[in-house]
C-alpha positions, 0 to 999 in steps of 0.5 A, a space after each residue: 500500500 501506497 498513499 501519498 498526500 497533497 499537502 501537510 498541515 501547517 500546525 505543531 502541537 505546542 507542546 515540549 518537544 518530547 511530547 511533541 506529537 508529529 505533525 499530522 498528514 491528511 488525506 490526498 484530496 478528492 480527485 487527486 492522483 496516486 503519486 501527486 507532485 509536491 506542494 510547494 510553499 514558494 516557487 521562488 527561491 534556490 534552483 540547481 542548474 542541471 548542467 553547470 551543478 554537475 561542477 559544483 554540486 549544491 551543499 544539502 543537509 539532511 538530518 536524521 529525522 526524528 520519531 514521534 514515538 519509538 514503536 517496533 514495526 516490521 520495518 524496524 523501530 521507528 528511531 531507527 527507520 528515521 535514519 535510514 530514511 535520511 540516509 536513503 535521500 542522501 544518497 538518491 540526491 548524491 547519486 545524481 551528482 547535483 548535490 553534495 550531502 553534509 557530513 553527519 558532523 554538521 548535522 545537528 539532532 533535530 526535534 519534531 517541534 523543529 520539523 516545520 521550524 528549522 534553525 535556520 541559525 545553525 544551519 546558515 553557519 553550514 555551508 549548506 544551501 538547501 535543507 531537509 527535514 522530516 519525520 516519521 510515524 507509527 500509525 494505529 492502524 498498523 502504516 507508517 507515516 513519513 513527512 518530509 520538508 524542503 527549505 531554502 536556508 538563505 532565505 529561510 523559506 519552505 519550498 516544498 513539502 510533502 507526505 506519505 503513508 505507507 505499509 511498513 513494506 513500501 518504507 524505502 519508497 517514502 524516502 524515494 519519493 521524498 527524494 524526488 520531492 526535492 529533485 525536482 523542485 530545485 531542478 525543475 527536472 521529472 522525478 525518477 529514485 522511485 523506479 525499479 531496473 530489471 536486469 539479467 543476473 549473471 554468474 559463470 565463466 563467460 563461455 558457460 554462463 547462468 543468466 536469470 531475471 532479476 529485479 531491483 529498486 534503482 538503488 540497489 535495494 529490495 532485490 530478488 530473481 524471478 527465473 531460476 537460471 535453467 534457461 538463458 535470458 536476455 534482454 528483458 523489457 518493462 510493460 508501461 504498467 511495470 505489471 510484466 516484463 517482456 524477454 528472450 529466452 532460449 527455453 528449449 534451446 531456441 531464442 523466443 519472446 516471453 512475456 512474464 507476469 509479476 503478479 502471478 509469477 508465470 511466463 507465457 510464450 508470444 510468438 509461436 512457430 518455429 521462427 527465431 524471435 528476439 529484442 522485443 519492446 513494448 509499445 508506449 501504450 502497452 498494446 503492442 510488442 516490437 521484435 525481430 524475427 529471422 525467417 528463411 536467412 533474413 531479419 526484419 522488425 515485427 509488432 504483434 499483439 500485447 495478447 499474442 496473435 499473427 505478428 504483423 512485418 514492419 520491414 522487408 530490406 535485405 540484411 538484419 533489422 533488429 534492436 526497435 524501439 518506439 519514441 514516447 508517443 508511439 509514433 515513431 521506431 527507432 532500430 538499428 540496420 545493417 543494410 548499408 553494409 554496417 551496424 546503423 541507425 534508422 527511423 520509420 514511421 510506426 507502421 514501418 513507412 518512412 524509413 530513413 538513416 540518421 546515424 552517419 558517423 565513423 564506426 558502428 552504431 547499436 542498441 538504440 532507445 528513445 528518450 521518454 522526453 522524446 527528444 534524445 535516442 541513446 545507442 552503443 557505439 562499436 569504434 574499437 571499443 564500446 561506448 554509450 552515446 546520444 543523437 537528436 533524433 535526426 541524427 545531430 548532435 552526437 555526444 559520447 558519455 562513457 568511454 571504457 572497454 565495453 559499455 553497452 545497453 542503454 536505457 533511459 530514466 523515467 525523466 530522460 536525465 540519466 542513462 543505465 547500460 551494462 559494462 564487460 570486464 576484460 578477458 575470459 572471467 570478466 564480469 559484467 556490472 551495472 552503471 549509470 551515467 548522466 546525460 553531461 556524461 560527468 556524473 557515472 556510478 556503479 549500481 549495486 548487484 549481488 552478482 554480476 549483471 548485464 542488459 538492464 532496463 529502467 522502469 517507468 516511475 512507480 504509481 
C-alpha cells in the first residue's frame, strides 16, 4: 500500500518537544492522483542548474529525522527507520551528482517541534544551501507515516513539502519519493529514485554462463530473481504498467519472446512457430510488442499483439533489422540496420513507412532507445571499443558519455536525465556490472548487484 498526500498541515502541537506529537498528514484530496507532485510553499527561491551543478554540486543537509514515538514495526523501530530514511535521500540526491550531502558532523539532532521550524541559525553557519527535514510515524492502524520538508536556508523559506503513508513494506519508497520531492523542485527536472531496473543476473565463466531475471529498486535495494537460471535470458523489457516484463529466452534451446507476469509469477510464450524471435519492446501504450524475427536467412522488425496473435512485418530490406524501439508517443521506431553494409541507425514511421538513416558517423552504431522526453535516442557505439552515446533524433548532435572497454545497453530514466547500460570486464572471467551515467556524461556510478549483471532496463516511475 501506497498513499501519498497533497499537502501537510501547517500546525505543531505546542507542546515540549518530547511530547511533541508529529505533525499530522491528511488525506490526498478528492480527485487527486496516486503519486501527486509536491506542494510547494514558494516557487521562488534556490534552483540547481542541471548542467553547470554537475561542477559544483549544491551543499544539502539532511538530518536524521526524528520519531514521534519509538514503536517496533516490521520495518524496524521507528528511531531507527528515521535514519535510514535520511540516509536513503542522501544518497538518491548524491547519486545524481547535483548535490553534495553534509557530513553527519554538521548535522545537528533535530526535534519534531523543529520539523516545520528549522534553525535556520545553525544551519546558515553550514555551508549548506538547501535543507531537509522530516519525520516519521507509527500509525494505529498498523502504516507508517513519513513527512518530509524542503527549505531554502538563505532565505529561510519552505519550498516544498510533502507526505506519505505507507505499509511498513513500501518504507524505502517514502524516502524515494521524498527524494524526488526535492529533485525536482530545485531542478525543475521529472522525478525518477522511485523506479525499479530489471536486469539479467549473471554468474559463470563467460563461455558457460547462468543468466536469470532479476529485479531491483534503482538503488540497489529490495532485490530478488524471478527465473531460476535453467534457461538463458536476455534482454528483458518493462510493460508501461511495470505489471510484466517482456524477454528472450532460449527455453528449449531456441531464442523466443516471453512475456512474464509479476503478479502471478508465470511466463507465457508470444510468438509461436518455429521462427527465431528476439529484442522485443513494448509499445508506449502497452498494446503492442516490437521484435525481430529471422525467417528463411533474413531479419526484419515485427509488432504483434500485447495478447499474442499473427505478428504483423514492419520491414522487408535485405540484411538484419533488429534492436526497435518506439519514441514516447508511439509514433515513431527507432532500430538499428545493417543494410548499408554496417551496424546503423534508422527511423520509420510506426507502421514501418518512412524509413530513413540518421546515424552517419565513423564506426558502428547499436542498441538504440528513445528518450521518454522524446527528444534524445541513446545507442552503443562499436569504434574499437564500446561506448554509450546520444543523437537528436535526426541524427545531430552526437555526444559520447562513457568511454571504457565495453559499455553497452542503454536505457533511459523515467525523466530522460540519466542513462543505465551494462559494462564487460576484460578477458575470459570478466564480469559484467551495472552503471549509470548522466546525460553531461560527468556524473557515472556503479549500481549495486549481488552478482554480476548485464542488459538492464529502467522502469517507468512507480504509481
Amino acid at each position: 500500500m501506497f498513499r501519498i498526500s497533497a499537502a501537510i498541515a501547517l500546525l505543531l502541537a505546542t507542546t515540549a518537544a518530547a511530547q511533541q506529537p508529529a505533525p499530522p498528514v491528511p488525506s490526498a484530496p478528492a480527485g487527486a492522483p496516486q503519486g501527486a507532485p509536491a506542494t510547494a510553499g514558494d516557487q521562488g527561491g534556490l534552483v540547481v542548474d542541471v548542467e553547470g551543478g554537475i561542477s559544483a554540486p549544491t551543499p544539502i543537509a539532511i538530518p536524521v529525522m526524528p520519531a514521534a514515538a519509538v514503536v517496533n514495526t516490521p520495518a524496524g523501530s521507528t528511531d531507527a527507520l528515521g535514519r535510514q530514511l535520511s540516509d536513503i535521500i542522501a544518497n538518491d540526491l548524491k547519486g545524481s551528482g547535483l548535490f553534495t550531502p553534509l557530513p553527519p558532523s554538521q548535522l545537528r539532532a533535530v526535534a519534531m517541534a523543529e520539523v516545520q521550524a528549522p534553525s535556520f541559525d545553525y544551519w546558515r553557519s553550514t555551508s549548506a544551501q538547501a535543507l531537509v527535514q522530516g519525520f516519521i510515524r507509527a500509525n494505529g492502524d498498523g502504516t507508517l507515516t513519513v513527512g518530509c520538508y524542503l527549505y531554502d536556508v538563505s532565505s529561510q523559506r519552505e519550498l516544498a513539502k510533502q507526505g506519505f503513508v505507507v505499509s511498513p513494506a513500501d518504507w524505502r519508497r517514502a524516502a524515494h519519493k521524498c527524494a524526488d520531492t526535492i529533485y525536482s523542485r530545485l531542478t525543475g527536472e521529472g522525478p525518477y529514485f522511485d523506479s525499479r531496473i530489471v536486469y539479467v543476473s549473471e554468474t559463470g565463466p563467460k563461455t558457460k554462463r547462468i543468466k536469470r531475471l532479476a529485479i531491483m529498486d534503482q538503488d540497489g535495494a529490495n532485490h530478488r530473481f524471478l527465473t531460476n537460471g535453467q534457461s538463458i535470458v536476455l534482454t528483458p523489457r518493462f510493460a508501461p504498467n511495470q505489471q510484466s516484463i517482456v524477454y528472450m529466452s532460449y527455453e528449449n534451446d531456441r531464442p523466443s519472446i516471453y512475456v512474464y507476469d509479476l503478479g502471478s509469477g508465470r511466463p507465457r510464450r508470444v510468438v509461436q512457430g518455429a521462427s527465431l524471435t528476439f529484442a522485443p519492446r513494448f509499445s508506449p501504450d502497452g498494446r503492442w510488442i516490437l521484435f525481430s524475427m529471422a525467417t528463411s536467412g533474413n531479419t526484419d522488425l515485427y509488432r504483434v499483439s500485447a495478447s499474442g496473435g499473427t505478428p504483423q512485418r514492419l520491414t522487408t530490406s535485405p540484411g538484419i533489422d533488429t534492436g526497435g524501439s518506439y519514441s514516447p508517443d508511439g509514433n515513431r521506431i527507432v532500430f538499428e540496420s545493417d543494410r548499408s553494409g554496417g551496424q546503423q541507425l534508422y527511423v520509420m514511421n510506426a507502421d514501418g513507412s518512412n524509413q530513413q538513416r540518421i546515424s552517419f558517423g565513423s564506426g558502428r552504431y547499436a542498441t538504440p532507445v528513445w528518450s521518454p522526453r522524446g527528444d534524445l535516442i541513446a545507442f552503443t557505439k562499436l569504434a574499437g571499443n564500446f561506448r554509450i552515446g546520444i543523437m537528436s533524433p535526426s541524427g545531430g548532435g552526437e555526444k559520447l558519455l562513457t568511454n571504457d572497454w565495453s559499455d553497452e545497453g542503454p536505457s533511459w530514466s523515467p525523466n530522460g536525465r540519466a542513462i543505465t547500460f551494462y559494462r564487460s570486464g576484460r578477458g575470459a572471467g570478466g564480469t559484467a556490472t551495472l552503471w549509470v551515467v548522466d546525460l553531461t556524461g560527468v556524473n557515472e556510478r556503479r549500481v549495486p548487484t549481488p552478482l554480476s549483471g548485464s542488459d538492464p532496463a529502467w522502469g517507468p516511475l512507480r504509481p
